[in-house]
Backbone atoms as SQL, in Angstrom:
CREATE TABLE atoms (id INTEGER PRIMARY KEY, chain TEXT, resi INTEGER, resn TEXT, atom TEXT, x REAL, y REAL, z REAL);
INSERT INTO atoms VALUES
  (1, 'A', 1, 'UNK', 'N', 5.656, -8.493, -0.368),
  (2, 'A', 1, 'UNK', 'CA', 4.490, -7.681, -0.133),
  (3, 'A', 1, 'UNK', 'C', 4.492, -7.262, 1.329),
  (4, 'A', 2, 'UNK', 'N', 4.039, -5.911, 1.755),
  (5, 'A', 2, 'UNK', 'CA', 4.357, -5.694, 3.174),
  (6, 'A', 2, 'UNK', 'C', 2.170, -5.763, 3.239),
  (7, 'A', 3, 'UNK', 'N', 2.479, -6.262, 4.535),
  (8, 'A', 3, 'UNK', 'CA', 0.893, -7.007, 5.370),
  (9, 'A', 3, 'UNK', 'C', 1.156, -6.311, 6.753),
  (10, 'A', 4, 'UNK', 'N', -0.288, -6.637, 7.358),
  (11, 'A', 4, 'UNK', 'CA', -0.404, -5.773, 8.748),
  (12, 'A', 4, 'UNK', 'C', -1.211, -6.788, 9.128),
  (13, 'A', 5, 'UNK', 'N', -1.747, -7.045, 10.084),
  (14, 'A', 5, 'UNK', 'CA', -2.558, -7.505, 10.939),
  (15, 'A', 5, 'UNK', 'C', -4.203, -6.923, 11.021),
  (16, 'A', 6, 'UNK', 'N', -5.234, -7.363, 10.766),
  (17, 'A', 6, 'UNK', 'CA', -6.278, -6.697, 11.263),
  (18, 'A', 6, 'UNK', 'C', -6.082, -6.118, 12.675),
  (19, 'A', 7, 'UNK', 'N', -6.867, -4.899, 12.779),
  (20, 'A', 7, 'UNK', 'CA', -7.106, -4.374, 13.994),
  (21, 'A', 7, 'UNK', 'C', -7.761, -5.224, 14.805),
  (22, 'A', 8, 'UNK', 'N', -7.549, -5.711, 16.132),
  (23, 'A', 8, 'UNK', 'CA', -8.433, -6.524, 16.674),
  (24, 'A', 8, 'UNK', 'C', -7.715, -8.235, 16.537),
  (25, 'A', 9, 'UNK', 'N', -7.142, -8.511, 15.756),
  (26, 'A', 9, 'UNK', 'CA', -6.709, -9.717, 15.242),
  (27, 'A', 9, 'UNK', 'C', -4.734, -10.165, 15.573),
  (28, 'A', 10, 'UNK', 'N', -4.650, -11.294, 16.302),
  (29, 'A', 10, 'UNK', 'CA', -3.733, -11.725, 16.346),
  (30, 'A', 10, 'UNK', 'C', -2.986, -13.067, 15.431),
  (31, 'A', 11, 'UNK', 'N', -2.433, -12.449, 14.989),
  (32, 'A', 11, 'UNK', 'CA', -1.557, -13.534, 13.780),
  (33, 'A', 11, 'UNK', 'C', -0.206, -14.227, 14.138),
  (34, 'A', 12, 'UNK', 'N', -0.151, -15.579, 14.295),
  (35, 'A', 12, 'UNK', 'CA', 0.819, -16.020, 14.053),
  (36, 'A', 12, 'UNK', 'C', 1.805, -15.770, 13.163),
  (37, 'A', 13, 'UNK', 'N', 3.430, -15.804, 13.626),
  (38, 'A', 13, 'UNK', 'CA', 4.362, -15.601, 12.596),
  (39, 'A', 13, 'UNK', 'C', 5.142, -16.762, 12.728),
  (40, 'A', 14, 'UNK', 'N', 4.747, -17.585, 11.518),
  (41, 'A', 14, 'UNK', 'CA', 5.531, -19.226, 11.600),
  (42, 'A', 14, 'UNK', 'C', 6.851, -18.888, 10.838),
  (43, 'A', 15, 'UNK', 'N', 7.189, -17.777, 10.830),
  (44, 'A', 15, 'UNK', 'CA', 8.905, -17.662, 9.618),
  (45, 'A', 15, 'UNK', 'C', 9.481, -16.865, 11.243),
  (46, 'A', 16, 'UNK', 'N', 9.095, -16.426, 12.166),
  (47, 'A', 16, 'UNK', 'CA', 9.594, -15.819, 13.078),
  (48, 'A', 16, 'UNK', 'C', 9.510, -16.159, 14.872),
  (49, 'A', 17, 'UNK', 'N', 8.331, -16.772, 14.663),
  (50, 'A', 17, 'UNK', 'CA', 8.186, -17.260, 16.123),
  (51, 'A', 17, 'UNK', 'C', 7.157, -15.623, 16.475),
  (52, 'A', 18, 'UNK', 'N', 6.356, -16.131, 17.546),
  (53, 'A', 18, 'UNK', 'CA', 5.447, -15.369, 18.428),
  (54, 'A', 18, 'UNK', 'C', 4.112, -14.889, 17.367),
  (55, 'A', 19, 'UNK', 'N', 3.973, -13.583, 17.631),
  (56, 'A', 19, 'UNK', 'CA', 2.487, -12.989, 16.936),
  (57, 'A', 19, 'UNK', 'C', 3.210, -11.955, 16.038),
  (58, 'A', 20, 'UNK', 'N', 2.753, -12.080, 14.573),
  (59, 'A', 20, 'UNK', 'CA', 2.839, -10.785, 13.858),
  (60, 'A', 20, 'UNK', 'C', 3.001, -9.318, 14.512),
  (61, 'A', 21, 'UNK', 'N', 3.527, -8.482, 13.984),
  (62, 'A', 21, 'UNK', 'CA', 3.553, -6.678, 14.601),
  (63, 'A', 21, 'UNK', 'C', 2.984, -6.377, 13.941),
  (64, 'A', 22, 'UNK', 'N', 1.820, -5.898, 15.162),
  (65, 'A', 22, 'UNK', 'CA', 0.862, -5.518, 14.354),
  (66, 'A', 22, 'UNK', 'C', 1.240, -3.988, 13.184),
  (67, 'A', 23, 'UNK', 'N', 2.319, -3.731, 13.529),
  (68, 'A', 23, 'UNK', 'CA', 2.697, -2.112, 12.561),
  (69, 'A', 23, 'UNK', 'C', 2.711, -3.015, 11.035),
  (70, 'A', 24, 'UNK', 'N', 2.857, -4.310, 10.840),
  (71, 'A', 24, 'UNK', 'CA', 3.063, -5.079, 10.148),
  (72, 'A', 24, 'UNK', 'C', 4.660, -5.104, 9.426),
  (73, 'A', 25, 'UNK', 'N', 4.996, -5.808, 8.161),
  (74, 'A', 25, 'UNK', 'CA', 6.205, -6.299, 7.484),
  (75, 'A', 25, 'UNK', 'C', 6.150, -6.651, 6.548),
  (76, 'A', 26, 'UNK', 'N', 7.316, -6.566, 5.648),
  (77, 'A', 26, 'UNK', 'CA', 7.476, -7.121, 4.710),
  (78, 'A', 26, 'UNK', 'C', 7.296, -8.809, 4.566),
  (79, 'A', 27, 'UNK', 'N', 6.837, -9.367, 3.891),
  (80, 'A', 27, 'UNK', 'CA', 7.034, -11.132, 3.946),
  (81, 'A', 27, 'UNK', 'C', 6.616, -11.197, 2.389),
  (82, 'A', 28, 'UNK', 'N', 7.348, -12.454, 2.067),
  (83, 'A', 28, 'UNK', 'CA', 7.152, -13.134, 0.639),
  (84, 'A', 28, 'UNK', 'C', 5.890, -13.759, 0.369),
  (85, 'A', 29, 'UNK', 'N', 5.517, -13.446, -0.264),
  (86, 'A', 29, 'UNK', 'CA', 4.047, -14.169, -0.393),
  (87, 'A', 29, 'UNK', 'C', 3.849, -15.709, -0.215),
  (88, 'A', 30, 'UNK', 'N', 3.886, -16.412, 0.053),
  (89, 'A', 30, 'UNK', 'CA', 4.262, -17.790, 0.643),
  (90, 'A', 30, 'UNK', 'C', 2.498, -18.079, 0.520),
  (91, 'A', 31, 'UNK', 'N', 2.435, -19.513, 0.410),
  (92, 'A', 31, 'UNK', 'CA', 0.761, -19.885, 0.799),
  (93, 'A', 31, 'UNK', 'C', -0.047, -19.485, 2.244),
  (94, 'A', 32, 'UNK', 'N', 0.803, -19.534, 3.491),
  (95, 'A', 32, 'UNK', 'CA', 0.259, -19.087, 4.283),
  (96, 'A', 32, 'UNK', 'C', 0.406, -17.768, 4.352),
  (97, 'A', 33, 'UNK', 'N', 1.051, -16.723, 3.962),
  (98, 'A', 33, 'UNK', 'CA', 0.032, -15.702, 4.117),
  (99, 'A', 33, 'UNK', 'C', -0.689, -14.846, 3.082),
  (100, 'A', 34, 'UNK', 'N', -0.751, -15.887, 1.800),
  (101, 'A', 34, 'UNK', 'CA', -1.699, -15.549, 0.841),
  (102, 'A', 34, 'UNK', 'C', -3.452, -15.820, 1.572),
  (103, 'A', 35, 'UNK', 'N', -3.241, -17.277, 2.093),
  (104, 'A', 35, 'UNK', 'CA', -3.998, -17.882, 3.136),
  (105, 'A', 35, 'UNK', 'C', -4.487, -16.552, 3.867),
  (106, 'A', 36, 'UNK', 'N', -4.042, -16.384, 4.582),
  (107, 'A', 36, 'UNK', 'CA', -3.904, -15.455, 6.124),
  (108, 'A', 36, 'UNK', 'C', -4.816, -13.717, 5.018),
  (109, 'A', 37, 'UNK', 'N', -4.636, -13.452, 4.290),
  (110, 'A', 37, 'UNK', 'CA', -4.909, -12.298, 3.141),
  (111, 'A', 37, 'UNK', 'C', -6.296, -12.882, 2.936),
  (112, 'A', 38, 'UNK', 'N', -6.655, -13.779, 2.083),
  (113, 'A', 38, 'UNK', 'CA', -7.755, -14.276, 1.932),
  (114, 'A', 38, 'UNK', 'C', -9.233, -14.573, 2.615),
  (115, 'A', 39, 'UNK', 'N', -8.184, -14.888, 4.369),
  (116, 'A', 39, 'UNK', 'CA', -8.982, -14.764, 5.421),
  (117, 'A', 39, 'UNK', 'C', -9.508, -13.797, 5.995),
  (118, 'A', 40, 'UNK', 'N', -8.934, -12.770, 5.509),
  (119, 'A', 40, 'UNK', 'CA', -9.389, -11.684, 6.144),
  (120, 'A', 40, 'UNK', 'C', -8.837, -11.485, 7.386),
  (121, 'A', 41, 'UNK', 'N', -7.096, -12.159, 7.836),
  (122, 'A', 41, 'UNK', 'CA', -6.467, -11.789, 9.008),
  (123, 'A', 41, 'UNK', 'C', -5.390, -11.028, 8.959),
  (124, 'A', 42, 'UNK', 'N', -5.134, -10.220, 7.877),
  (125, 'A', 42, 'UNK', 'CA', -3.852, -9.382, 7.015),
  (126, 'A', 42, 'UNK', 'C', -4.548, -9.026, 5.820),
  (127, 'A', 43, 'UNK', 'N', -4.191, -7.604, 5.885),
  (128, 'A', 43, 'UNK', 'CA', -4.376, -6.577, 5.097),
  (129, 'A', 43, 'UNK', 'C', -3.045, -6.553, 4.502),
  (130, 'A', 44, 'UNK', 'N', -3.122, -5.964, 3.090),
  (131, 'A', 44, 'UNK', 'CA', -1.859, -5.859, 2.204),
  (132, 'A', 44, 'UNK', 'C', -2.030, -3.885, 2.512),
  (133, 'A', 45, 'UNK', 'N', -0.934, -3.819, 2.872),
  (134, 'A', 45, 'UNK', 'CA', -0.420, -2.115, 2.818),
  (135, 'A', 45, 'UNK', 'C', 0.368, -2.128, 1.734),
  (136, 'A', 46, 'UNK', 'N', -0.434, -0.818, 1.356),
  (137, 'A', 46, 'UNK', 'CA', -0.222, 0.163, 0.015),
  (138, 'A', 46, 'UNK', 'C', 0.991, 1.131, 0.424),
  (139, 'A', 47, 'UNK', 'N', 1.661, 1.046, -0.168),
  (140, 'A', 47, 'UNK', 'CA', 3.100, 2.262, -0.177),
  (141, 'A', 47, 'UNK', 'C', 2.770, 3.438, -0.795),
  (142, 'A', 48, 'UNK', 'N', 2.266, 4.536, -0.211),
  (143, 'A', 48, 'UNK', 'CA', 2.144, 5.630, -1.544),
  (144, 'A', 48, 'UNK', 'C', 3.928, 6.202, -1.823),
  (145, 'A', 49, 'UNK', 'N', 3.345, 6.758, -2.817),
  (146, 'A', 49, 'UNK', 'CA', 4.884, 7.140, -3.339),
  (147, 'A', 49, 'UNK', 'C', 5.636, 8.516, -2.379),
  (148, 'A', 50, 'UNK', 'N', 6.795, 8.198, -2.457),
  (149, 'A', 50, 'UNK', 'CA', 7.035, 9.391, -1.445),
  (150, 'A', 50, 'UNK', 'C', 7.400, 10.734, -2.388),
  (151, 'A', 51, 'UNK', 'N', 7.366, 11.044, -3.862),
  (152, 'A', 51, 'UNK', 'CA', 7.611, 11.745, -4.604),
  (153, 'A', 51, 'UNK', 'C', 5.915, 12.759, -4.532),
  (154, 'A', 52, 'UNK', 'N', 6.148, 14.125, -4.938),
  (155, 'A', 52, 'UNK', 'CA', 5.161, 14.616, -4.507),
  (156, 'A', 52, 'UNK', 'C', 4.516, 14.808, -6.117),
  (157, 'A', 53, 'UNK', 'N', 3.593, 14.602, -6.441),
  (158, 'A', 53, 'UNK', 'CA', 2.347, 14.757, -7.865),
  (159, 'A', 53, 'UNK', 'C', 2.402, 16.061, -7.891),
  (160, 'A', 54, 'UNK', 'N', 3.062, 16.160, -8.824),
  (161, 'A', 54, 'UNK', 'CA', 2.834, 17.679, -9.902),
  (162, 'A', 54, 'UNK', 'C', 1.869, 17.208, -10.933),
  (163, 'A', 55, 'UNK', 'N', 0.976, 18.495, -10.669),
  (164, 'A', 55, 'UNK', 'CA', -0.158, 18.552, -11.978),
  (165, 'A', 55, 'UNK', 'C', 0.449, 19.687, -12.616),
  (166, 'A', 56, 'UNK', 'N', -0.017, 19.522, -14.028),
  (167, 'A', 56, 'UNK', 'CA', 0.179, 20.426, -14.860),
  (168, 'A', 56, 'UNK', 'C', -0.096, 21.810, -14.643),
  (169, 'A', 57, 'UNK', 'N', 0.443, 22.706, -15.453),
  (170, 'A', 57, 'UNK', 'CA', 0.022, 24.241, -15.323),
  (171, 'A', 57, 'UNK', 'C', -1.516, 24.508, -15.742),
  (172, 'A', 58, 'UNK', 'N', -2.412, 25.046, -15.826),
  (173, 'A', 58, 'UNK', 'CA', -3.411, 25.042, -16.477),
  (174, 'A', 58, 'UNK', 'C', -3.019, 26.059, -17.667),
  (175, 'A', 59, 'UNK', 'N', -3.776, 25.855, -19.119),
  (176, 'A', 59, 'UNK', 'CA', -3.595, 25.807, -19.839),
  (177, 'A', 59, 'UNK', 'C', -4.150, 27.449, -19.986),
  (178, 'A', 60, 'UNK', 'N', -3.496, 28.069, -20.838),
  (179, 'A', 60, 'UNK', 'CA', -3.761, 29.656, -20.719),
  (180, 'A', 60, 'UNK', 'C', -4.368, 30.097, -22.282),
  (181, 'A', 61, 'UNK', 'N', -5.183, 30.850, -22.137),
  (182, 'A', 61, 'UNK', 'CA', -6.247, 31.120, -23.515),
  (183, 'A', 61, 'UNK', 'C', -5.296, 32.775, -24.072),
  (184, 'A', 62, 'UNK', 'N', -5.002, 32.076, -25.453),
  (185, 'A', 62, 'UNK', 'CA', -4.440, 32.777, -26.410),
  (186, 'A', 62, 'UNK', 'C', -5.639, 34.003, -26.645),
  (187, 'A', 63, 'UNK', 'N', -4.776, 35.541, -26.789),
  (188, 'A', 63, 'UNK', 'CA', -5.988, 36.328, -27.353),
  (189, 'A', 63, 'UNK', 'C', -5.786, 36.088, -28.904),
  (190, 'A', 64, 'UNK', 'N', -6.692, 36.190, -29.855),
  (191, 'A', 64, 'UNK', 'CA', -7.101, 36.661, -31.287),
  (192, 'A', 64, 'UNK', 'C', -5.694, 37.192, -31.633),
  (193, 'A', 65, 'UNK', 'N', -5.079, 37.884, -31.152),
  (194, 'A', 65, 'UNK', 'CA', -3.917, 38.718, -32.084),
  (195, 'A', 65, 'UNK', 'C', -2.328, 37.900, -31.712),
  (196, 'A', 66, 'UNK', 'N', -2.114, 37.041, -30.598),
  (197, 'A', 66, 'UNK', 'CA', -1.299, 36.287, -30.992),
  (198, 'A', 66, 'UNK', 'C', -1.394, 34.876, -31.716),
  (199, 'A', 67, 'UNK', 'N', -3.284, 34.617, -31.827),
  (200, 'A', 67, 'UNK', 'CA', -3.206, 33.428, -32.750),
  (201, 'A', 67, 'UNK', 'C', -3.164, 33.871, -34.030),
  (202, 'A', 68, 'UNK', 'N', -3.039, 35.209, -34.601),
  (203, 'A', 68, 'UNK', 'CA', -2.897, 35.878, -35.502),
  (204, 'A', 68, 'UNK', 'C', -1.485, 35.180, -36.090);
């Protein structure tokens, strides 16, 4: 799961030594920083997709003589 740091908030990184970046990282969900999530000292970042959402065409109204 990639995590960030609250704004304002300094996190220990016990798998790395010093303070979390705050741009945050990937890490395995482990108890401490399910812990650390729970506390409200790491936010879980959302990946949006990098593929771009196509919506459909809108749907076009047949006249009378080709539903003929």
């Amino acid at each position: 799961m990639k995590i960030k740091p609250v704004e304002g908030r300094d996190v220990p990184d016990p798998e790395r030594g010093g303070l979390f970046p705050p741009e945050g990282r990937n890490v395995e969900p482990t108890n401490y920083w399910l812990r650390r999530l729970a506390d409200g000292d790491v936010v879980e970042v959302t990946v949006e997709s990098a593929e771009p959402s196509v919506e459909p065409a809108p749907a076009t109204r047949r006249s009378r003589q080709e539903e003929a």
